[in-house]
PDB file as gemmi writes it, atoms N, CA and C in Angstrom:
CRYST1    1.000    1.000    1.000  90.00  90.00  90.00 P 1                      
ATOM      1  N   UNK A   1       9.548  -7.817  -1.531  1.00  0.00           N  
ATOM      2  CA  UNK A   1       8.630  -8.883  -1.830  1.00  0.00           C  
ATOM      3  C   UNK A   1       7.783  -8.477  -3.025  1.00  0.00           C  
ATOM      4  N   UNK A   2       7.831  -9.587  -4.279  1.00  0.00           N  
ATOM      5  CA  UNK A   2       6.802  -9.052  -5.205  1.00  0.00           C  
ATOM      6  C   UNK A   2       6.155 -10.025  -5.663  1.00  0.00           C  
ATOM      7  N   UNK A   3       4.784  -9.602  -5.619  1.00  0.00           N  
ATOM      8  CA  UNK A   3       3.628 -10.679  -5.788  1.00  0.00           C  
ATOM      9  C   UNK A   3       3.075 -10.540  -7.387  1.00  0.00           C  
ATOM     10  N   UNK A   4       2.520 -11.476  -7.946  1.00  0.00           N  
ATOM     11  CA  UNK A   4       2.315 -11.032  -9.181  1.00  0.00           C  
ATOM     12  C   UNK A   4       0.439 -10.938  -9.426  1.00  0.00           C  
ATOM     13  N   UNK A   5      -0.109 -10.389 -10.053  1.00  0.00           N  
ATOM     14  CA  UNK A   5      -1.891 -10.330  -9.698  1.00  0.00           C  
ATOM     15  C   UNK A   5      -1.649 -10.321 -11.529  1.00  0.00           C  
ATOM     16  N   UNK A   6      -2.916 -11.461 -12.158  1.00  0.00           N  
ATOM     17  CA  UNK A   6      -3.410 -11.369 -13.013  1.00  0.00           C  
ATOM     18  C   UNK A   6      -4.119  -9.934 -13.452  1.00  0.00           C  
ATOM     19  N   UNK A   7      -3.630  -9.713 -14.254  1.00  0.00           N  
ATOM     20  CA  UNK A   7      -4.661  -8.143 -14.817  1.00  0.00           C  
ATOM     21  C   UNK A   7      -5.978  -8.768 -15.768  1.00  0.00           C  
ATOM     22  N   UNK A   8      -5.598  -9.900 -16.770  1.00  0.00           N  
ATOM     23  CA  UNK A   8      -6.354  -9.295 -18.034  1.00  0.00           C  
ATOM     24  C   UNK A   8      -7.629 -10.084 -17.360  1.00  0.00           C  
ATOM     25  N   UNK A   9      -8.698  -9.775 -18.042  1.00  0.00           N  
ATOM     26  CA  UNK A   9      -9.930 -10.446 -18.331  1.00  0.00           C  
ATOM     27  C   UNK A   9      -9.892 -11.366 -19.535  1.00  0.00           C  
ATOM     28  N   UNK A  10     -11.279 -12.151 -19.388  1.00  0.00           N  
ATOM     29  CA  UNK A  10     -11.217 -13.380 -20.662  1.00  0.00           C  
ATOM     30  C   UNK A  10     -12.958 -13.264 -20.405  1.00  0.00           C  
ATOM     31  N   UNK A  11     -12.983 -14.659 -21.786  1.00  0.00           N  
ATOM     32  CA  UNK A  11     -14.292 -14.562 -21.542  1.00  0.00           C  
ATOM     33  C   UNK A  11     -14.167 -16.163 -21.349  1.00  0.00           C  
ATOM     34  N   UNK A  12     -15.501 -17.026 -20.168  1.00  0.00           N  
ATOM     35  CA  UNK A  12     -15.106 -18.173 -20.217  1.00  0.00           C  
ATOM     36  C   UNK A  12     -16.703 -18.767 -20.071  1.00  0.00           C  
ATOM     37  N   UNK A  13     -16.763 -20.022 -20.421  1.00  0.00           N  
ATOM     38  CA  UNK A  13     -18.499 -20.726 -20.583  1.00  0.00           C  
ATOM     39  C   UNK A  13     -19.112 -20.904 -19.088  1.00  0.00           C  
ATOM     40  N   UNK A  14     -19.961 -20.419 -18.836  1.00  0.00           N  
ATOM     41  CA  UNK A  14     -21.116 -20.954 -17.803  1.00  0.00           C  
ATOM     42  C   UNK A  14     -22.548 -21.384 -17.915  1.00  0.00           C  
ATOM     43  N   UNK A  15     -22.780 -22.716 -17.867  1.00  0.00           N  
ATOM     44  CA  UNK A  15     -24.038 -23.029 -18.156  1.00  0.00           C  
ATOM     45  C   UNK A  15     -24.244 -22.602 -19.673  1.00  0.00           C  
ATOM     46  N   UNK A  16     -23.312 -23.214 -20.251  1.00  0.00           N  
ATOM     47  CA  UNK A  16     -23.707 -23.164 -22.005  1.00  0.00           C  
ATOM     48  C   UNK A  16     -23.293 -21.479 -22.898  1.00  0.00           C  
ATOM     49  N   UNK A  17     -23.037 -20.543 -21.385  1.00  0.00           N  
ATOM     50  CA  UNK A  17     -23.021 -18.974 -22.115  1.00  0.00           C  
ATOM     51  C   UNK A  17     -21.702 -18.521 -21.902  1.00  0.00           C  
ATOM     52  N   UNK A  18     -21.194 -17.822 -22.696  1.00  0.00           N  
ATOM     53  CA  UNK A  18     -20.042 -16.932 -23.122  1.00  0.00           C  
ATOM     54  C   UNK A  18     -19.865 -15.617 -21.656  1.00  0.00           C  
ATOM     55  N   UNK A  19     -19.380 -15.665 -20.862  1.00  0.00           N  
ATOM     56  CA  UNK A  19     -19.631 -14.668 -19.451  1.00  0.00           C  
ATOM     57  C   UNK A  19     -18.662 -14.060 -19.546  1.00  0.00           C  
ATOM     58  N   UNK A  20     -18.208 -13.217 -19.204  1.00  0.00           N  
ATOM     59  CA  UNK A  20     -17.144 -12.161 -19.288  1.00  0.00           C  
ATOM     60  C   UNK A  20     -16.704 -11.878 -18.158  1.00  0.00           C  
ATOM     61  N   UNK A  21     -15.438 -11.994 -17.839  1.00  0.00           N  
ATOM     62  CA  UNK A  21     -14.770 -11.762 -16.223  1.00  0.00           C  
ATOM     63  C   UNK A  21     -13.943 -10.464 -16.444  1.00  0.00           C  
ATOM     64  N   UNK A  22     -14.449  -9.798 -15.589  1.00  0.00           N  
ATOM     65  CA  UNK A  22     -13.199  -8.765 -15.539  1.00  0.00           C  
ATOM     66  C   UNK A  22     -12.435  -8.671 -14.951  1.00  0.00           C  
ATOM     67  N   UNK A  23     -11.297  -8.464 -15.297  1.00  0.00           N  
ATOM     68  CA  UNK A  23     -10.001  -8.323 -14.870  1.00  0.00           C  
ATOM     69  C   UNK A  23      -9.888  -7.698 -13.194  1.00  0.00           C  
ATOM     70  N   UNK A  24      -9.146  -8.199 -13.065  1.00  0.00           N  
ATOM     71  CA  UNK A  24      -8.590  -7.547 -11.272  1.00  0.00           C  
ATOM     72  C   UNK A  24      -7.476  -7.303 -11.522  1.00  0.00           C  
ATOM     73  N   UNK A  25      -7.421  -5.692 -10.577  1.00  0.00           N  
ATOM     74  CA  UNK A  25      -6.508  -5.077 -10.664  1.00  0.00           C  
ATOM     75  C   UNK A  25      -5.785  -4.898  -9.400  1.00  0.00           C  
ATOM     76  N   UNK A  26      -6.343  -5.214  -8.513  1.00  0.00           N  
ATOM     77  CA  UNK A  26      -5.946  -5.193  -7.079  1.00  0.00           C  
ATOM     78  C   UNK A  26      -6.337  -6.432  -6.304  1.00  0.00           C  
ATOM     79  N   UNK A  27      -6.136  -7.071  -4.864  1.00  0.00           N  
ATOM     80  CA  UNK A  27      -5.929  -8.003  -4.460  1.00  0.00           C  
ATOM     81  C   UNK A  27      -4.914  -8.027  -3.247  1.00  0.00           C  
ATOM     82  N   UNK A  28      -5.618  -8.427  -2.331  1.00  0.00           N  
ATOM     83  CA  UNK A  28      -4.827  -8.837  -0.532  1.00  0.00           C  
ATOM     84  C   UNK A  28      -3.983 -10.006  -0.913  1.00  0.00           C  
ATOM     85  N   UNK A  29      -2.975  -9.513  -0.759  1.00  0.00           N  
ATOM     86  CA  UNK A  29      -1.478 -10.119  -0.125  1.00  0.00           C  
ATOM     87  C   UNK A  29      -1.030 -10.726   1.004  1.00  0.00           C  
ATOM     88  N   UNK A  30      -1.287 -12.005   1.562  1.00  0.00           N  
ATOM     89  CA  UNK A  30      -0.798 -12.106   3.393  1.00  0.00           C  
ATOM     90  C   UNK A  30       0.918 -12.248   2.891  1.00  0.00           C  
ATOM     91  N   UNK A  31       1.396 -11.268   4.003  1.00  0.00           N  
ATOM     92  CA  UNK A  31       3.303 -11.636   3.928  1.00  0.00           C  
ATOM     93  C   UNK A  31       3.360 -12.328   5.631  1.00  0.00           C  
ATOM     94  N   UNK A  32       4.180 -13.569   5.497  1.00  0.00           N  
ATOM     95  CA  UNK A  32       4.759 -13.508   6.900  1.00  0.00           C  
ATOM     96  C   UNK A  32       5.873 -13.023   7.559  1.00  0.00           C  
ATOM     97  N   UNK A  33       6.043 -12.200   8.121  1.00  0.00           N  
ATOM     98  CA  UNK A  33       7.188 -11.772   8.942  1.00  0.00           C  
ATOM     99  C   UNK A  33       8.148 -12.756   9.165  1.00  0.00           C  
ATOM    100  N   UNK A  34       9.553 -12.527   9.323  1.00  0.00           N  
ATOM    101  CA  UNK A  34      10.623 -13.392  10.025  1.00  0.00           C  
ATOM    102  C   UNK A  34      10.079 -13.997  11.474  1.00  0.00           C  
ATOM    103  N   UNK A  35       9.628 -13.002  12.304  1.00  0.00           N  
ATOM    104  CA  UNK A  35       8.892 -12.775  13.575  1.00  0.00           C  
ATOM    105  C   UNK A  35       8.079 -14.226  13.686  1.00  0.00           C  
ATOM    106  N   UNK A  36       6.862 -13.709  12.687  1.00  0.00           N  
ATOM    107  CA  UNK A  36       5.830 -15.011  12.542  1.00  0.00           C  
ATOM    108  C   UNK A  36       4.771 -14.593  12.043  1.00  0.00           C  
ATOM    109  N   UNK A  37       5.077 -13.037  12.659  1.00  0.00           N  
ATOM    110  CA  UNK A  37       3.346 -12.049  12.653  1.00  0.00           C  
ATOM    111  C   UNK A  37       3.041 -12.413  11.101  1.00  0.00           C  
ATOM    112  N   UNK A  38       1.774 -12.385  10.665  1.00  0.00           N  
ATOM    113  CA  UNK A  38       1.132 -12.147   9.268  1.00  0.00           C  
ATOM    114  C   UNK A  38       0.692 -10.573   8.934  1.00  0.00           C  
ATOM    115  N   UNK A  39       1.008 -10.555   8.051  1.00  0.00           N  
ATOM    116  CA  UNK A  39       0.510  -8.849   7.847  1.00  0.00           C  
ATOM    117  C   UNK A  39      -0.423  -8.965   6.383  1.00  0.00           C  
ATOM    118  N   UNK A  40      -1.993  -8.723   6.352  1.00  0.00           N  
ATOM    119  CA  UNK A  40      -2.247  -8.499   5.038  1.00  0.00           C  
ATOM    120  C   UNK A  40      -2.109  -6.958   4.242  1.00  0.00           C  
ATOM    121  N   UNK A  41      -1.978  -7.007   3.105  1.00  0.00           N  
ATOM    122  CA  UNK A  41      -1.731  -5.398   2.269  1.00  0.00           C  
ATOM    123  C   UNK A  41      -2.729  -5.653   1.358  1.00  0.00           C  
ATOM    124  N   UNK A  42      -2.665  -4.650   0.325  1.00  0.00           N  
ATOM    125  CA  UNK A  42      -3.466  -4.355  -1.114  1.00  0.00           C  
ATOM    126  C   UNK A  42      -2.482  -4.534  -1.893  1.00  0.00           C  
ATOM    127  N   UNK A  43      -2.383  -5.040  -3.613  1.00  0.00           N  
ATOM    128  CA  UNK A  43      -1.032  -5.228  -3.874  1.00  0.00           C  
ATOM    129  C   UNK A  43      -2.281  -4.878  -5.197  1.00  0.00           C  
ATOM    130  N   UNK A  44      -1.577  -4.519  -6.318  1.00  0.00           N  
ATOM    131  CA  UNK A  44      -2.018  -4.403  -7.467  1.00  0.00           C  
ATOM    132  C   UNK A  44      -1.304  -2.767  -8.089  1.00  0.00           C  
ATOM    133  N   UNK A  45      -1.474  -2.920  -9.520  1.00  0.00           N  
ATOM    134  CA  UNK A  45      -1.198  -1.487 -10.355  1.00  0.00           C  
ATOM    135  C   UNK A  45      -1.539  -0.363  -9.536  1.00  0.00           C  
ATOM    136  N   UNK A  46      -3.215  -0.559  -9.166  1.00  0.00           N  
ATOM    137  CA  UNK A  46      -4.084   1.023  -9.129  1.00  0.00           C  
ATOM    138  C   UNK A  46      -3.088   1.162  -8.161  1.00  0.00           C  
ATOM    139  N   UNK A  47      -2.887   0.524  -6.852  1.00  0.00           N  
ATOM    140  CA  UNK A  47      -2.741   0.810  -5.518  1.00  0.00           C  
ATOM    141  C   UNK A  47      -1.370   1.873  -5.635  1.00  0.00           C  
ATOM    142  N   UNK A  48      -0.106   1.158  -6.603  1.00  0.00           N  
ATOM    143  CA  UNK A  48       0.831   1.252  -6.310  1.00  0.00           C  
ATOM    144  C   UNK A  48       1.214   2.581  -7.253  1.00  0.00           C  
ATOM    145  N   UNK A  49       0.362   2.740  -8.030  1.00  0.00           N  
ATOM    146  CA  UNK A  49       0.383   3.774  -8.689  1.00  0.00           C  
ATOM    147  C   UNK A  49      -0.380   5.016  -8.126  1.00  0.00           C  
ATOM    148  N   UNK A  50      -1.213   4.828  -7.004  1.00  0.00           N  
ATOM    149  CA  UNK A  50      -1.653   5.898  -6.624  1.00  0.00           C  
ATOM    150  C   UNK A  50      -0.674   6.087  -5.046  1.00  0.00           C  
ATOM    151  N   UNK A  51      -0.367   5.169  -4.950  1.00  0.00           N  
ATOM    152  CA  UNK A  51       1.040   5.720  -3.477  1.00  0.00           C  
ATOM    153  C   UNK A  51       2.150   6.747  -4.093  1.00  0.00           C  
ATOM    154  N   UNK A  52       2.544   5.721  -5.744  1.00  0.00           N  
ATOM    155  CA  UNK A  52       3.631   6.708  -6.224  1.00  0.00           C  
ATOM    156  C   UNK A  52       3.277   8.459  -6.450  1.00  0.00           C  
ATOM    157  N   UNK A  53       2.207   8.730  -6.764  1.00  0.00           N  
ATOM    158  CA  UNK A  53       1.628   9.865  -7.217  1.00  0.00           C  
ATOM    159  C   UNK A  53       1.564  10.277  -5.575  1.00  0.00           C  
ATOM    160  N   UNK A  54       0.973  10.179  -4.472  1.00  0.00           N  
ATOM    161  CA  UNK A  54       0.998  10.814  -2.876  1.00  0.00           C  
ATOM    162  C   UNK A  54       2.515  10.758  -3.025  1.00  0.00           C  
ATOM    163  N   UNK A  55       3.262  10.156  -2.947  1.00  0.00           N  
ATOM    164  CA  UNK A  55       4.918   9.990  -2.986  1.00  0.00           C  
ATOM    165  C   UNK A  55       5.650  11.372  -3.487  1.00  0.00           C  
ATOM    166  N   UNK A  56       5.603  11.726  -4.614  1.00  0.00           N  
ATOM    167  CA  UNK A  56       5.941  12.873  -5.504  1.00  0.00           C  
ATOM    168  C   UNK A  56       5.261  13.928  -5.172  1.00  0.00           C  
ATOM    169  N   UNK A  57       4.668  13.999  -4.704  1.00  0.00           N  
ATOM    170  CA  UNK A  57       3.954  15.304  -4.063  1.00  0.00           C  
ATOM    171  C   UNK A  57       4.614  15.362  -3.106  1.00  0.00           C  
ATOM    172  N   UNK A  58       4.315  14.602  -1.913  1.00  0.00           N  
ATOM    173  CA  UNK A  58       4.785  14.621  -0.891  1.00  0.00           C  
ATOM    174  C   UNK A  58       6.328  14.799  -0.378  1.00  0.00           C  
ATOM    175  N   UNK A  59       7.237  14.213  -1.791  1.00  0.00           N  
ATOM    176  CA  UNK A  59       8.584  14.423  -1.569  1.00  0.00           C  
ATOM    177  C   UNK A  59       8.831  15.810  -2.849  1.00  0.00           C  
ATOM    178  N   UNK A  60       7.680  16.284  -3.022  1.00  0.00           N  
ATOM    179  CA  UNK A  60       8.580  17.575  -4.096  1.00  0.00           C  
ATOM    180  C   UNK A  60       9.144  19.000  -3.994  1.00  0.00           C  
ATOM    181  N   UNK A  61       8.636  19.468  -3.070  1.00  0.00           N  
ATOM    182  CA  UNK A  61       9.765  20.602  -2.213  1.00  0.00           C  
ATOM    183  C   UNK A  61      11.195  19.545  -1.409  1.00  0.00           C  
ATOM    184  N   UNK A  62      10.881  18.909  -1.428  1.00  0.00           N  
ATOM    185  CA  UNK A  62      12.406  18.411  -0.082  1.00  0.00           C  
ATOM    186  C   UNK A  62      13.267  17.299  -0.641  1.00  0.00           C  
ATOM    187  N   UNK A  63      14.337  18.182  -0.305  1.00  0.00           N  
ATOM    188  CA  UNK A  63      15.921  17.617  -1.012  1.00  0.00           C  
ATOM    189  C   UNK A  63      16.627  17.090  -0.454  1.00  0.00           C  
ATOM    190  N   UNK A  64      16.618  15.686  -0.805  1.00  0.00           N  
ATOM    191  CA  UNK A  64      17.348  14.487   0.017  1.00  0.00           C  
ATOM    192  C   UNK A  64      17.881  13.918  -0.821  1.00  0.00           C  
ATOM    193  N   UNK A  65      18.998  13.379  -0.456  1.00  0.00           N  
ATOM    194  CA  UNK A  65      20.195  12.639  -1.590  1.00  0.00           C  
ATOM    195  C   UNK A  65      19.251  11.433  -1.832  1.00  0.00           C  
ATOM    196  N   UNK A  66      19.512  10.830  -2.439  1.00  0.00           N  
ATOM    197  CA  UNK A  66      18.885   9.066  -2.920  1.00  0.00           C  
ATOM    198  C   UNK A  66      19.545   8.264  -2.036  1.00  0.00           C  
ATOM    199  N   UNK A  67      18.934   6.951  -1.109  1.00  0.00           N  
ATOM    200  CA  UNK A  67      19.724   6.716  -0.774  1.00  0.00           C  
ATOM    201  C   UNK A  67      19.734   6.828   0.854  1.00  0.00           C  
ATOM    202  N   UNK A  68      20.203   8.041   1.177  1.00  0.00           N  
ATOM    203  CA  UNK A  68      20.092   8.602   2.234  1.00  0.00           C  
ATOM    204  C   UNK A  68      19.224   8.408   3.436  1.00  0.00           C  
ATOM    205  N   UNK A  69      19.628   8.297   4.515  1.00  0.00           N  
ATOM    206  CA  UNK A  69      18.209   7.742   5.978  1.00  0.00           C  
ATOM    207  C   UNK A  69      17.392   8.813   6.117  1.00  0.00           C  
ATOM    208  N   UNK A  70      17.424  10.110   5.265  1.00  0.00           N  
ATOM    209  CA  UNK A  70      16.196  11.032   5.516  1.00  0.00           C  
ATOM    210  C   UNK A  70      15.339  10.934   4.458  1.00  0.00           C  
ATOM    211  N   UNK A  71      15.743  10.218   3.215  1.00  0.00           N  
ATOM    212  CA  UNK A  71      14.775   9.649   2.204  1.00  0.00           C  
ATOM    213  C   UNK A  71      14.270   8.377   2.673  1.00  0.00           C  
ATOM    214  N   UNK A  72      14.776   7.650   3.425  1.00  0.00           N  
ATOM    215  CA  UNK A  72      14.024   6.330   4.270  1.00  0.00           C  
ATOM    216  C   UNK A  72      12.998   7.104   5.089  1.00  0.00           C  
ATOM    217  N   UNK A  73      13.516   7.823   5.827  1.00  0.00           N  
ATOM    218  CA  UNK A  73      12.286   8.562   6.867  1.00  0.00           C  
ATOM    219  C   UNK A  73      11.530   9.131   6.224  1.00  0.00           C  
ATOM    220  N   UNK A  74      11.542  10.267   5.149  1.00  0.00           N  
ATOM    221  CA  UNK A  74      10.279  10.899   4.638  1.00  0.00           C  
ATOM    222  C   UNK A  74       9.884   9.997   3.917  1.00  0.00           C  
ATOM    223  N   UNK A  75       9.953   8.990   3.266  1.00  0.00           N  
ATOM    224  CA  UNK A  75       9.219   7.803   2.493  1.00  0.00           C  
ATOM    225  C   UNK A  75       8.324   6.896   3.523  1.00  0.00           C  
ATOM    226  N   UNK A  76       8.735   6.506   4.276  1.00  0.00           N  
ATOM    227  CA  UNK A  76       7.947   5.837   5.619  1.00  0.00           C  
ATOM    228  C   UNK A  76       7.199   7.217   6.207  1.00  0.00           C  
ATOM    229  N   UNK A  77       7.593   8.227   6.156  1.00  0.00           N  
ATOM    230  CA  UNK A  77       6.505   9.678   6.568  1.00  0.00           C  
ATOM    231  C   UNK A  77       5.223   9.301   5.604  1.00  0.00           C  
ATOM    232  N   UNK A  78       5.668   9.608   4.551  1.00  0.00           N  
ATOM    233  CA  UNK A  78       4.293   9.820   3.438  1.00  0.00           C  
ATOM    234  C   UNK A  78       3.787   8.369   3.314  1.00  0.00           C  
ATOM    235  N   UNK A  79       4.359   7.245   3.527  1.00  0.00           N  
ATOM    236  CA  UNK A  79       3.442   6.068   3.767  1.00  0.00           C  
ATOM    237  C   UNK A  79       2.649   6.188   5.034  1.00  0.00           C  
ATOM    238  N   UNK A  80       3.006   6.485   6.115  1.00  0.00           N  
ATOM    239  CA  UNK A  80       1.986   6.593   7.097  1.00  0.00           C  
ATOM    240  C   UNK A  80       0.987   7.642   6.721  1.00  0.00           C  
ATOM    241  N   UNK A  81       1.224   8.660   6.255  1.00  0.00           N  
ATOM    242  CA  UNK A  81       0.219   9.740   6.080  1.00  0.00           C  
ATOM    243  C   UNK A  81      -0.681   8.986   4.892  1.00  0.00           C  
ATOM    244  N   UNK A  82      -0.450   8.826   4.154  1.00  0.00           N  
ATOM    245  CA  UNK A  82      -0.941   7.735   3.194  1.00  0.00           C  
ATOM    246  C   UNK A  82      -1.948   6.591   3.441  1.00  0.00           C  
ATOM    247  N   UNK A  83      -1.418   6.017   4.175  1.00  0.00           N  
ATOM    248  CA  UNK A  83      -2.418   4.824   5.219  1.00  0.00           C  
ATOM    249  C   UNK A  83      -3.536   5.769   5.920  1.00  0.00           C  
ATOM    250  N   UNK A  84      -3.401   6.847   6.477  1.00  0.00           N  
ATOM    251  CA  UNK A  84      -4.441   7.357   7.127  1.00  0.00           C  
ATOM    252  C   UNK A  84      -4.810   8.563   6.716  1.00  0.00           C  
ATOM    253  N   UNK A  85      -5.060   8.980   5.706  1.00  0.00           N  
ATOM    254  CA  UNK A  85      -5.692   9.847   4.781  1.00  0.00           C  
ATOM    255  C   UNK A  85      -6.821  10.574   4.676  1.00  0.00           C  
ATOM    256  N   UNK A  86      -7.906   9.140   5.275  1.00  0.00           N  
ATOM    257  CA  UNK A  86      -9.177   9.813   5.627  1.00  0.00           C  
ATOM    258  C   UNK A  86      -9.017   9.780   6.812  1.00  0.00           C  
ATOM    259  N   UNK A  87      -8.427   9.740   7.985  1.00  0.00           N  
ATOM    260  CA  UNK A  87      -8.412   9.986   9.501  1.00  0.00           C  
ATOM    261  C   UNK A  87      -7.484  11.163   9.965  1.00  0.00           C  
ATOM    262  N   UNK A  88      -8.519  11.758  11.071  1.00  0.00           N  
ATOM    263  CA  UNK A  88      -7.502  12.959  11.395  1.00  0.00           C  
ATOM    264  C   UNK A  88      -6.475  12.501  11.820  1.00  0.00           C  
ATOM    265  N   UNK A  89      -4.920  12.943  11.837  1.00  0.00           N  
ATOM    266  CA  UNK A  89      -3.822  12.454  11.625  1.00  0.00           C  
ATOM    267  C   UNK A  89      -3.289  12.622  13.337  1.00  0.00           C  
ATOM    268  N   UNK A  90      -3.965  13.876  13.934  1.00  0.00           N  
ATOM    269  CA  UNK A  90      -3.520  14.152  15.460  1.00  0.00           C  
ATOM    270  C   UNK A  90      -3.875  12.732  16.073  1.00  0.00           C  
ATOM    271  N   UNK A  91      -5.300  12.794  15.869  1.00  0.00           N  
ATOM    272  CA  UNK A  91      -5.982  11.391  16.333  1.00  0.00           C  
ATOM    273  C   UNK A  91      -5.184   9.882  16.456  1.00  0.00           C  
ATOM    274  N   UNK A  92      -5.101  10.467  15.425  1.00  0.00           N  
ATOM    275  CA  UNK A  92      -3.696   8.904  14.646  1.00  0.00           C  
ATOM    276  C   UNK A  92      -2.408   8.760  15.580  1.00  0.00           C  
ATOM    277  N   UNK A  93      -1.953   9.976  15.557  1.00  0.00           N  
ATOM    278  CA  UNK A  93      -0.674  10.535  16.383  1.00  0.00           C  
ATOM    279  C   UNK A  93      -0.651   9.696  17.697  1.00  0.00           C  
ATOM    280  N   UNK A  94      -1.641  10.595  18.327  1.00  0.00           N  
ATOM    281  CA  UNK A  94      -1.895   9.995  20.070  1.00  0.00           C  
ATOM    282  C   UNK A  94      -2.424   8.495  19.737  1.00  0.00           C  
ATOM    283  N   UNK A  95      -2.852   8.038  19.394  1.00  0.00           N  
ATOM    284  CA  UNK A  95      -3.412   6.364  19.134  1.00  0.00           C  
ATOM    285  C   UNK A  95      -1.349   5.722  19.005  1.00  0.00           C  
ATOM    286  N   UNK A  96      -0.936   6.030  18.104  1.00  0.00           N  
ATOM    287  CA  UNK A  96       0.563   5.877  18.242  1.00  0.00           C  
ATOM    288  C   UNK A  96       1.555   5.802  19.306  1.00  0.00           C  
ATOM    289  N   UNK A  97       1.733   6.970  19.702  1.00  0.00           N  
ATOM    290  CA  UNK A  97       2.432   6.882  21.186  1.00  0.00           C  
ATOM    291  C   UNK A  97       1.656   6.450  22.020  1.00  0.00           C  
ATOM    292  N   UNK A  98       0.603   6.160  22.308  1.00  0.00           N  
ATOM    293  CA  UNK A  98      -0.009   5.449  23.616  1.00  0.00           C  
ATOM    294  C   UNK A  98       0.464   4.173  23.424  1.00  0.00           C  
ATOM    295  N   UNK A  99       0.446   3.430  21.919  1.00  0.00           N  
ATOM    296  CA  UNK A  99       1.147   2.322  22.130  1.00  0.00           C  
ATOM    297  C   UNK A  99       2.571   2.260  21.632  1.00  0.00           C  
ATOM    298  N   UNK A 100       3.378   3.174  21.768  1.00  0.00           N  
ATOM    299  CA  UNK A 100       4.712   3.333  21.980  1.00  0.00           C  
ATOM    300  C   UNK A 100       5.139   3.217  23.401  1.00  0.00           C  
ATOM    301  N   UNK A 101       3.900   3.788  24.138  1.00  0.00           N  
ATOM    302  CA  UNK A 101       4.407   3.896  25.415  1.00  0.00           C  
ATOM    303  C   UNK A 101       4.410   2.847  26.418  1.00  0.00           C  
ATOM    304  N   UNK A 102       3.043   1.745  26.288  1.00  0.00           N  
ATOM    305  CA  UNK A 102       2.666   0.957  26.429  1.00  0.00           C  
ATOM    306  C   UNK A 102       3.975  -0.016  26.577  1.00  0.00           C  
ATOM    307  N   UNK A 103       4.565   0.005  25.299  1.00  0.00           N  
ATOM    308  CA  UNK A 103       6.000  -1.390  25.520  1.00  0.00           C  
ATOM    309  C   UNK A 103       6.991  -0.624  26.173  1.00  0.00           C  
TER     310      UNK A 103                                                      
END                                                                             
């Protein structure tokens, strides 16, 4: 899915004056699922450029073909670690399987 977000700024009249908008670089996305569920994200440059940079770190000791279901898994690895970054991750862990276990 790719959404497109205005970058540039302009300048446009308010009340007779010349105002200056700045540009947005980021911006919530709602996607709907096949399901139905709605899911909102962050969608923009900064965002996606700072996942790629956690990404390359995260995949630069470990050698996986392209392609491959262990480059699906460590890519969905470092996105979850990613999502919870500032939270202790054990914490995160058990919050997880309790509702793994749950269904």
């Amino acid at each position: 899915m790719k959404k497109k977000l205005a970058v540039n700024g302009k300048v446009v009249k308010k009340n007779g004056q010349c105002v200056w908008i700045r540009p947005k670089y980021t911006k919530k996305f709602t996607h709907e699922l096949p399901a139905g569920k709605k899911i909102i994200r962050m969608g923009g440059a900064q965002i996606i450029d700072r996942f790629w940079s956690h990404l390359r770190g995260f995949m630069k000791f470990r050698q996986v073909k392209v392609g491959s279901a262990q480059t699906s898994v460590r890519t969905r690895s470092a996105q979850w670690d990613y999502w919870r970054r500032d939270q202790d991750l054990w914490v995160e862990t058990g919050k997880r399987l309790k509702r793994l276990a749950k269904k």
